[in-house]
C-alpha positions as CSV (number, residue, x, y, z in Angstrom):
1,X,4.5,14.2,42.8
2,X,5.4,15.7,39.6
3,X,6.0,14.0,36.2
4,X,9.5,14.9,34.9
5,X,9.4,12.1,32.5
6,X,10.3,13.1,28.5
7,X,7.4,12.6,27.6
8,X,5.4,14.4,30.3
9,X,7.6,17.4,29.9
10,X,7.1,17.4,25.5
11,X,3.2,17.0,26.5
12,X,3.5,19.9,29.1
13,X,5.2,22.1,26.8
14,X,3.1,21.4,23.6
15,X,-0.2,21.9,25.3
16,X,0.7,25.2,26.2
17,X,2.3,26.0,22.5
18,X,-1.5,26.2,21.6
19,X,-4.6,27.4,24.0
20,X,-7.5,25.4,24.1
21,X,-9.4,28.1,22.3
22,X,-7.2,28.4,19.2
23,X,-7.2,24.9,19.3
24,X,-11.2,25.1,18.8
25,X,-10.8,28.0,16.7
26,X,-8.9,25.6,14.2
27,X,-11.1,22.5,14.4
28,X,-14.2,25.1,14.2
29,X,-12.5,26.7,10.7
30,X,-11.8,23.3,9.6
31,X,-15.4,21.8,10.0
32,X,-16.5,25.2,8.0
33,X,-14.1,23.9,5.4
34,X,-15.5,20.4,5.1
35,X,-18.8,22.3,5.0
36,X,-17.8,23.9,2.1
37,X,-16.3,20.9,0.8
38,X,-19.7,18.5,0.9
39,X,-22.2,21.2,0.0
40,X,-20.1,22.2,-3.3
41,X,-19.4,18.1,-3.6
42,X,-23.3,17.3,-3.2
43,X,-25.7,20.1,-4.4
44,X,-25.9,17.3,-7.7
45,X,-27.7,15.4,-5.5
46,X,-31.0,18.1,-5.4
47,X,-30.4,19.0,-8.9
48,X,-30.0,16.3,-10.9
49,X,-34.1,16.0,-11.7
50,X,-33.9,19.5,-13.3
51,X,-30.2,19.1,-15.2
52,X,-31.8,15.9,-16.5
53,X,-34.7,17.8,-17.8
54,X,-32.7,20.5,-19.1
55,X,-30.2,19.1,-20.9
56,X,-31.6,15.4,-21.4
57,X,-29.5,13.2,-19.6
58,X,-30.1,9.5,-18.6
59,X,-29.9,8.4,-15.3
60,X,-26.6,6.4,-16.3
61,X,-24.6,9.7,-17.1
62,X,-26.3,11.6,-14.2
63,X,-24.3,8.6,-12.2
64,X,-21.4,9.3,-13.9
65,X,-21.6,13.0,-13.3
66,X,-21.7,12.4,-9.6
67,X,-19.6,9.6,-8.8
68,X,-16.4,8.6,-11.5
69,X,-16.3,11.4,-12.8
70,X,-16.1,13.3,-9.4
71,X,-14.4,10.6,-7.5
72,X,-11.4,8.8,-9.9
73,X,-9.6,12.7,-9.7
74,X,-10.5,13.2,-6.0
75,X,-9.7,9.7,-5.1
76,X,-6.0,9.4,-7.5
77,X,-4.8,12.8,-6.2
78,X,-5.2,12.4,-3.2
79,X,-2.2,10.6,-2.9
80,X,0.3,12.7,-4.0
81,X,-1.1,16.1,-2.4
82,X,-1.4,14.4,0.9
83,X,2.7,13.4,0.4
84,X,3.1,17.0,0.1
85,X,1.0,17.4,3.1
86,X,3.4,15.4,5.3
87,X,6.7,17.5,4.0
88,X,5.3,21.1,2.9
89,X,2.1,23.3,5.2
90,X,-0.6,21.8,5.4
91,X,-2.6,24.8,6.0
92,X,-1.3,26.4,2.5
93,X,-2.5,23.4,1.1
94,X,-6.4,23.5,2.7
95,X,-6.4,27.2,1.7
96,X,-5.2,26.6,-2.1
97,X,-7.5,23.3,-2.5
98,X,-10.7,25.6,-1.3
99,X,-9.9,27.8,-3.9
100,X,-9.9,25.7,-6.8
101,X,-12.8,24.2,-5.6
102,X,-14.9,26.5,-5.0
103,X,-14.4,28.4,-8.2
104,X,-14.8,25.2,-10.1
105,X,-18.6,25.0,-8.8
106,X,-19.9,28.2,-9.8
107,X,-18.2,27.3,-13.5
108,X,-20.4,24.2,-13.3
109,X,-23.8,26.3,-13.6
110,X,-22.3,27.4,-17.0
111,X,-22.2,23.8,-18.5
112,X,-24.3,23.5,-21.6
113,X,-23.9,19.7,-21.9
114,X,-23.1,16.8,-20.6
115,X,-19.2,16.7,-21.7
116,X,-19.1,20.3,-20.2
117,X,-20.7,19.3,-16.6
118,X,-18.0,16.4,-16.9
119,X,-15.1,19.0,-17.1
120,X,-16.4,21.0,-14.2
121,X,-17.4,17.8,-11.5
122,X,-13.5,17.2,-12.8
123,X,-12.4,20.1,-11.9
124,X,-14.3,20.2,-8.4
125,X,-13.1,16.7,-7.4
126,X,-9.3,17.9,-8.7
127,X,-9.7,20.9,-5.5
128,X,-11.6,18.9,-2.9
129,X,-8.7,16.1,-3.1
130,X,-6.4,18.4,-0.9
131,X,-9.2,18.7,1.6
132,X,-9.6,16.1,4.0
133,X,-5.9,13.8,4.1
134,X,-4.4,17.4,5.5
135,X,-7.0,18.0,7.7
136,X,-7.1,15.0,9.5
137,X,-3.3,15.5,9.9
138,X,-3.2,18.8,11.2
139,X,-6.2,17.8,13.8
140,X,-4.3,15.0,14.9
141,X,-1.2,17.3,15.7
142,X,-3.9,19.6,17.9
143,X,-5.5,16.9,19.5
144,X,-4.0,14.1,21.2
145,X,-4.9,10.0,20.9
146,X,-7.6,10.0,23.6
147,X,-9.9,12.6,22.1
148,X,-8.7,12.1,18.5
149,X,-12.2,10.4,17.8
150,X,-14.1,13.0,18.9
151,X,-12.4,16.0,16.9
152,X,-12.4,14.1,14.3
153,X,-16.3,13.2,14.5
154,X,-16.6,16.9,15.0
155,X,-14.7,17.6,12.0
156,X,-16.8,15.1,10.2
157,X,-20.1,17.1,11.2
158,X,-19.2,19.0,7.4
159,X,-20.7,15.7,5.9
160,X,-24.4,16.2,7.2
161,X,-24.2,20.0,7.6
162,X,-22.6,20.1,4.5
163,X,-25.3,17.8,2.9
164,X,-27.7,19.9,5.3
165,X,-27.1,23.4,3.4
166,X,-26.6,21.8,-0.3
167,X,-29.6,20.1,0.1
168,X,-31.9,23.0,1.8
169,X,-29.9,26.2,-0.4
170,X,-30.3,24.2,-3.8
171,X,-33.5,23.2,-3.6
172,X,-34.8,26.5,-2.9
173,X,-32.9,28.4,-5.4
174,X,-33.5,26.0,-7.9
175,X,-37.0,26.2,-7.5
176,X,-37.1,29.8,-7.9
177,X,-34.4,30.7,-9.9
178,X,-33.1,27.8,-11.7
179,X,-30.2,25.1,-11.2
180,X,-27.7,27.5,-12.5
181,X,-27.6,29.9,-9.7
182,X,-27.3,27.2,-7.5
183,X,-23.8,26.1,-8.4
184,X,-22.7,30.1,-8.6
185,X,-24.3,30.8,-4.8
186,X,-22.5,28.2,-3.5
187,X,-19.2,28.6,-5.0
188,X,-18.5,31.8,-4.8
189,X,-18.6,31.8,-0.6
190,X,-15.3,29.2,-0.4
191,X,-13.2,31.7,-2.0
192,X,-13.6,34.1,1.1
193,X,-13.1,31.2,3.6
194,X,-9.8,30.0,1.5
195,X,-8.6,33.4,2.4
196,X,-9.4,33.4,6.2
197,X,-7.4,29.8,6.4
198,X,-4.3,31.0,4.6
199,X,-4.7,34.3,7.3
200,X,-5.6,32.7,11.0
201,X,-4.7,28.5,10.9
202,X,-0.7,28.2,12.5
203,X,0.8,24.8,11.1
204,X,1.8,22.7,14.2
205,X,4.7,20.9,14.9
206,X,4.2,17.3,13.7
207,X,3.8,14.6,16.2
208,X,2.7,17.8,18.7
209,X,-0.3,16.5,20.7
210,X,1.5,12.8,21.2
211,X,2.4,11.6,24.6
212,X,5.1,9.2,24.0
213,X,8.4,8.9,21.2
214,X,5.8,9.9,18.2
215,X,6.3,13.5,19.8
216,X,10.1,13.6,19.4
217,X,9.4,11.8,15.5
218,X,9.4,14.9,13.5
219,X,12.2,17.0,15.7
220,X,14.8,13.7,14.4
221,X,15.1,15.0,11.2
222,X,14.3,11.9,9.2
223,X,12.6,11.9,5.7
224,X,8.5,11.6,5.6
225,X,8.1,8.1,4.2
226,X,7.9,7.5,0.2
227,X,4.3,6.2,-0.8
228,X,5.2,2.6,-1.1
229,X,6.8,2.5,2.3
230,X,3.5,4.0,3.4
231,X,1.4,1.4,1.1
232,X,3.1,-1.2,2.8
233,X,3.1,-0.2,6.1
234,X,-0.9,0.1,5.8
235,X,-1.4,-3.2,4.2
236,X,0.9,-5.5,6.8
237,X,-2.0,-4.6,9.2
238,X,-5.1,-6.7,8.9
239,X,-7.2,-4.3,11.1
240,X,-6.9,-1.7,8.0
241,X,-7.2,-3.9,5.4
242,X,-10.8,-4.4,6.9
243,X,-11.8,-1.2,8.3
244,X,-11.0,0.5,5.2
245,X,-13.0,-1.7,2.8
246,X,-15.7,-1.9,5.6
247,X,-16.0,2.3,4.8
248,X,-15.7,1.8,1.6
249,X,-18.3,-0.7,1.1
250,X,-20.3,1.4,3.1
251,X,-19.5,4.6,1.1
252,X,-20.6,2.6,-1.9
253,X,-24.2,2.8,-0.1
254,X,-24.3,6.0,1.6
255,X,-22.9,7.6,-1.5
256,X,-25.7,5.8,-4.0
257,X,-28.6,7.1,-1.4
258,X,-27.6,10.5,-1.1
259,X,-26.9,11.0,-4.9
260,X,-29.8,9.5,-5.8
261,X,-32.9,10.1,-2.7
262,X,-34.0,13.5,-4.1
263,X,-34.5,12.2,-7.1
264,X,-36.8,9.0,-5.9
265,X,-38.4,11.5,-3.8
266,X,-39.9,13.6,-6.9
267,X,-40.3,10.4,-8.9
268,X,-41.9,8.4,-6.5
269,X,-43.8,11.5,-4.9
270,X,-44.0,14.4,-6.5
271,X,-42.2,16.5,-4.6
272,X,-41.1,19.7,-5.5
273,X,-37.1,20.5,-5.1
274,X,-37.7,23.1,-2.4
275,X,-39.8,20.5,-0.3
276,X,-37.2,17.7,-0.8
277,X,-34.1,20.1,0.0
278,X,-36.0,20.9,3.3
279,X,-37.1,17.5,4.1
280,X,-33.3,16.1,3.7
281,X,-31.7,18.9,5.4
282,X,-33.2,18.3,8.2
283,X,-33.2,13.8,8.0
284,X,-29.4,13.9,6.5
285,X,-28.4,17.4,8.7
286,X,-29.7,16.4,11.7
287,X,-30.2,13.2,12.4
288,X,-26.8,12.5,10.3
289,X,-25.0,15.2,12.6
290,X,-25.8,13.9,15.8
291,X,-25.2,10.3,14.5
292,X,-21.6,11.9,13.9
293,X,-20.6,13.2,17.1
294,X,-22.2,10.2,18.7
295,X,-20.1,8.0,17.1
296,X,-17.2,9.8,17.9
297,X,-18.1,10.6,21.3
298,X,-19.3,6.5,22.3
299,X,-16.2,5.4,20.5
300,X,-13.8,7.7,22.9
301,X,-15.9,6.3,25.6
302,X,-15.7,2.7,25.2
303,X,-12.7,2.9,23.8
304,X,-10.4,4.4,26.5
305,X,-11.2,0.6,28.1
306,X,-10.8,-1.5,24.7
307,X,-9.7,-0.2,21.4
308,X,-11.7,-2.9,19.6
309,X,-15.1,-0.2,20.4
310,X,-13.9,1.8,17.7
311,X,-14.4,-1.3,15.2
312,X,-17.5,-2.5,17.2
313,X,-19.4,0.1,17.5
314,X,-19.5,1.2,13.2
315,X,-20.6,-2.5,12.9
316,X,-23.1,-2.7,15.2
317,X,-24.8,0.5,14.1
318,X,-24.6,-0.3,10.8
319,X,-25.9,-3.4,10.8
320,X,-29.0,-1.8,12.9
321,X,-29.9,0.7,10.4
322,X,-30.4,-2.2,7.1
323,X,-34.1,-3.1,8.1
324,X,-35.4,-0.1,9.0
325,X,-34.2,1.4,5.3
326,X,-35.3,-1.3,4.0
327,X,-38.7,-0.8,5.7
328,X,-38.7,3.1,4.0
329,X,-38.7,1.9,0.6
330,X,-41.4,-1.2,1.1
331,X,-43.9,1.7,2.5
332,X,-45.9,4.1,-0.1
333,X,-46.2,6.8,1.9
334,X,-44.0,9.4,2.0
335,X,-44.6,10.6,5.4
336,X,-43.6,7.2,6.6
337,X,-40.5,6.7,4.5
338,X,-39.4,10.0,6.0
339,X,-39.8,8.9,9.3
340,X,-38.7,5.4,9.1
341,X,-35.2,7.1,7.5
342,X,-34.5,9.0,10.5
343,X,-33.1,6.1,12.3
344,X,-30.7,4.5,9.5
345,X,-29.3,7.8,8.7
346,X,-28.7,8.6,12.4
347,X,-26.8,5.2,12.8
348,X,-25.3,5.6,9.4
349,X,-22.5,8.6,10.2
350,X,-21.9,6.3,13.5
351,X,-18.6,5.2,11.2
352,X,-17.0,8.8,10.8
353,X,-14.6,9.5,13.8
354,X,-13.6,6.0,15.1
355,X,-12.7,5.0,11.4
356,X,-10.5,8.5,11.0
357,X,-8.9,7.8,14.4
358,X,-7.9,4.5,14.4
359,X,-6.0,5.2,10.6
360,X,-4.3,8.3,12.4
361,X,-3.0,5.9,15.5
362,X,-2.3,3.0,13.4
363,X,0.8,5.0,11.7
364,X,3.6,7.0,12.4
365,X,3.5,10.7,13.0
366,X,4.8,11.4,9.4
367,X,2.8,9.5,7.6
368,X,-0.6,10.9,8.8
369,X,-1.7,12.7,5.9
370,X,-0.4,10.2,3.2
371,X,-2.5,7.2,5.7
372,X,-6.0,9.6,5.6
373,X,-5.8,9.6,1.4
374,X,-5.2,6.5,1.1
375,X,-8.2,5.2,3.0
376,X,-9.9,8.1,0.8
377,X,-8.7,6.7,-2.4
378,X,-10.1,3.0,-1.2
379,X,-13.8,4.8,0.5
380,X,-14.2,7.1,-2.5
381,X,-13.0,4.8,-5.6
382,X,-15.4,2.3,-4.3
383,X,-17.9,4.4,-2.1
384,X,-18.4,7.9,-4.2
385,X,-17.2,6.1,-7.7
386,X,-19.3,3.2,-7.8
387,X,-22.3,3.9,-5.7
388,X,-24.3,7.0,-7.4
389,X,-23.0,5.0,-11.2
390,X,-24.4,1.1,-10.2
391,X,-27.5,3.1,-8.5
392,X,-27.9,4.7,-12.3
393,X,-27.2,1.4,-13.8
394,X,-29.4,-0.5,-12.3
395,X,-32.4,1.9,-12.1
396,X,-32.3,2.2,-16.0
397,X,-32.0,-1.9,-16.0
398,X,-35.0,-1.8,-14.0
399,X,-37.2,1.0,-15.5
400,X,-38.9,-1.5,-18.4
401,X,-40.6,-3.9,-15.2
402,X,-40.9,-0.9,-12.7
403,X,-41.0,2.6,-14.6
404,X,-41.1,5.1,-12.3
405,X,-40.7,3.7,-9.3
406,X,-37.0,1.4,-10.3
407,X,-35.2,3.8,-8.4
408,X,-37.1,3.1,-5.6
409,X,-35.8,-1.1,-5.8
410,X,-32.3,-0.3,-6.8
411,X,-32.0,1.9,-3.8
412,X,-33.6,-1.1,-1.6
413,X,-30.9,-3.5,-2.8
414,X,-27.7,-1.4,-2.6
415,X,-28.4,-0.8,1.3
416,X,-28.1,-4.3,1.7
417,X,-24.2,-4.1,1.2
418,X,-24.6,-2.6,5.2
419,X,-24.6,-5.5,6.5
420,X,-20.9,-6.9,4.2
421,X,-19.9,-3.8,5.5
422,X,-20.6,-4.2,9.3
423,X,-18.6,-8.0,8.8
424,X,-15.6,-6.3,8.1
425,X,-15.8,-3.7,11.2
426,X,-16.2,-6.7,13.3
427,X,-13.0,-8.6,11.5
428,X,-11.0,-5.5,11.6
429,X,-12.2,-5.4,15.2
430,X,-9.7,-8.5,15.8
431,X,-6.8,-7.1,14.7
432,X,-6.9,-3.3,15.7
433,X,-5.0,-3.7,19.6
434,X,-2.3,-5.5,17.8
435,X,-1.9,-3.5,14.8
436,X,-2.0,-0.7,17.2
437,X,0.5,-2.1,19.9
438,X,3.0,-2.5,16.5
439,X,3.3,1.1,16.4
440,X,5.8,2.4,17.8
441,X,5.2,5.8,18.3
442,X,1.8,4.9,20.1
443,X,2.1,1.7,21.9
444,X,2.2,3.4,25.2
445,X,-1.4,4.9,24.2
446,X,-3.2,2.0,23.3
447,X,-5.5,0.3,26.2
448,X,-4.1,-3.0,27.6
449,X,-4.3,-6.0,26.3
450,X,-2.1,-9.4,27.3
451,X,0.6,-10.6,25.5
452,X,-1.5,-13.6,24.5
453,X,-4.2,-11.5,23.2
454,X,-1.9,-9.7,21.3
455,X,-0.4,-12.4,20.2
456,X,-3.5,-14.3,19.2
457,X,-4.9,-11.0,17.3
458,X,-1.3,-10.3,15.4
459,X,-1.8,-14.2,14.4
460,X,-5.3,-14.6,13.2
């Protein structure tokens, strides 16, 4: 017996507005943007031994350099380029934000000081802010609620393959031909890709891949929600409250270990920037990409019966991965601390897709874009602002007792904040059915729960 339901017949006709191969095509020139994205955002990370050497900088302002001054124009305009995102094409605005980008990194291997490097990690975080908050809206149009985590896990792979290529390409051309020609090689490549987005990606109806009323929210003609409507709507539900400072608190370590590892790693060991870049690409590439799609693809799993797996399974990962980091930095030798890293950098990407999903089902169709910045302003003000800048801090604080090897404790204390962050998972974890069931546009998605659970979660 057929389905000749509304809603069956809007799911029917999206699904075949799109094949399933564009729609791969899309999320497959989308990851290649959040490549581009992470290795332009990251390279620092492999560099920063050599631009301290070369144009004496202290590990306070080499903090600076790679969190606030990145992060506070990433983070702030966000907001308003993702409100665009939710009226204007989303796709003009990847292809645009690329641009800038890109062309901002190969300016940085010209900076002569610190105030010039400053400009340029401005001007970088400036482009990448129109990245990600129209990204995840446009995937969620393509994909619909019960594989949202998963495309957007995939999506996420840019973090570690990202991190994979910065790491691996800078350390080797910095080794040979100097940290300048780093920032130029991988600049100049985004350019081209900003030009195949703007030529191949087809902006999708809004609310296309949704199942119930959220498919018919954009065809009604109402306004896309003003920012404090948004604000407001976000902050009424307890489940983001949480799960937003749970990544960002998490950000704020993840962020501080990535920025800072290579450097520990020739401090503490000698190593040169070609065997560090290979060594990361392959802990943070690999074992952070399949921690990715893993979490994505458990969360889906599990989820489909409980919603409250998306919450649980971030916290429970996270919390796994504090001993055996902590266990990397008590060791001295550096084949052990590589080894011992594999498993907290596996678990700690776990967070990726059921943190970008649940944000995209807690709101309303047009207010997808506008929802994904503003969990970016709260996980990168915190996360990419704070972490690499109290890393800094506190490894110069620490360098009259420890000398060379303070980085080593001030990266052992900020993974700690894991374990706050895996708390909040867990208390968001409470509240997500609920706060899911209140939306209107996706209650018919959202696995069962009584009314006395829902209750109980809406009231705790």
């Amino acid at each position: 017996m057929s389905d000749s339901s509304p809603a069956a017949a809007g799911k029917q006709e999206g699904t075949a507005l799109f094949s399933t191969n564009y729609r791969r095509y899309v999320l497959g020139v989308l990851v290649f943007v959040y490549v581009f994205n992470f290795i332009d955002r990251q390279i620092l990370a492999i560099l920063m031994q050599p631009i301290k050497e070369d144009l004496g900088l202290n590990d306070t302002q080499l903090g600076f350099l790679s969190g606030i001054a990145f992060a506070v124009f990433y983070a702030t305009l966000g907001i308003p380029i993702a409100r665009l995102a939710d009226t204007r094409s989303r796709v003009n605005i990847v292809s645009i934000s690329l641009a800038v980008w890109s062309i901002m990194t190969a300016v940085t291997g010209f900076a002569q000081n610190f105030w010039q490097m400053a400009a340029a990690r401005i001007g970088v975080g400036i482009g990448e802010a129109g990245c990600s908050p129209p990204s995840h809206s446009l995937i969620s149009d393509y994909f619909p609620p019960e594989s949202r985590a998963t495309a957007l896990s995939i999506y996420a792979l840019g973090i570690p393959i990202g991190i994979l290529f910065g790491f691996l390409a800078g350390g080797w051309i910095e080794q040979f031909f100097g940290w300048r020609l780093a920032f130029f090689v991988v600049g100049v490549p985004g350019v081209f890709l900003a030009i195949v987005v703007k030529l191949t990606l087809r902006e999708p109806p809004r609310g296309h891949s949704e199942t119930g009323s959220g498919s018919k929210a954009f065809a009604s003609g109402a306004p896309a929600p003003e920012i404090k409507r948004v604000v407001a709507y976000l902050w009424e539900r307890k489940s983001f409250r949480h799960l937003a400072l749970a990544a960002a608190i998490h950000g704020f370590v993840g962020y501080g270990m990535t920025s800072w590892l290579p450097a520990f790693l020739n401090r503490s060991y000698g190593m040169s920037s070609g065997e560090i870049g290979t060594w990361l690409a392959l802990l943070v590439g690999v074992a952070g990409g399949i921690g990715t799609i893993s979490g994505g693809y458990i969360s889906d799993k599990f989820g489909a019966k409980d919603a409250r797996w998306y919450m649980w399974v971030p916290a429970i990962t996270l919390g796994l991965s504090v001993p055996f980091f902590i266990s990397a930095f008590f060791v001295t030798d550096q084949l052990q601390t590589m080894m011992l890293l594999i498993i907290p950098l596996y678990f700690g990407t776990f967070y990726l897709g059921p943190t970008f999903a649940m944000v995209q089902g807690l709101v309303e169709v047009r207010m997808r874009a506008l929802a994904a910045a503003i969990l970016l302003f709260v996980l990168n003000l915190i996360g990419l602002g704070l972490g690499p800048q109290i890393v800094g801090i506190v490894s110069d604080l620490l360098t009259p007792m420890f000398g060379i090897e303070a980085l080593r404790y001030a990266l052992m204390a900020v993974f700690l904040g894991n374990l706050w962050s895996a708390f909040h998972y867990y208390i968001a974890s409470r509240h997500l059915r609920a706060d899911l069931a209140a939306n209107p546009e996706r209650a018919e998605d959202v696995p069962s729960a009584t009314e006395a659970e829902a209750l109980a979660e809406r009231g705790t």
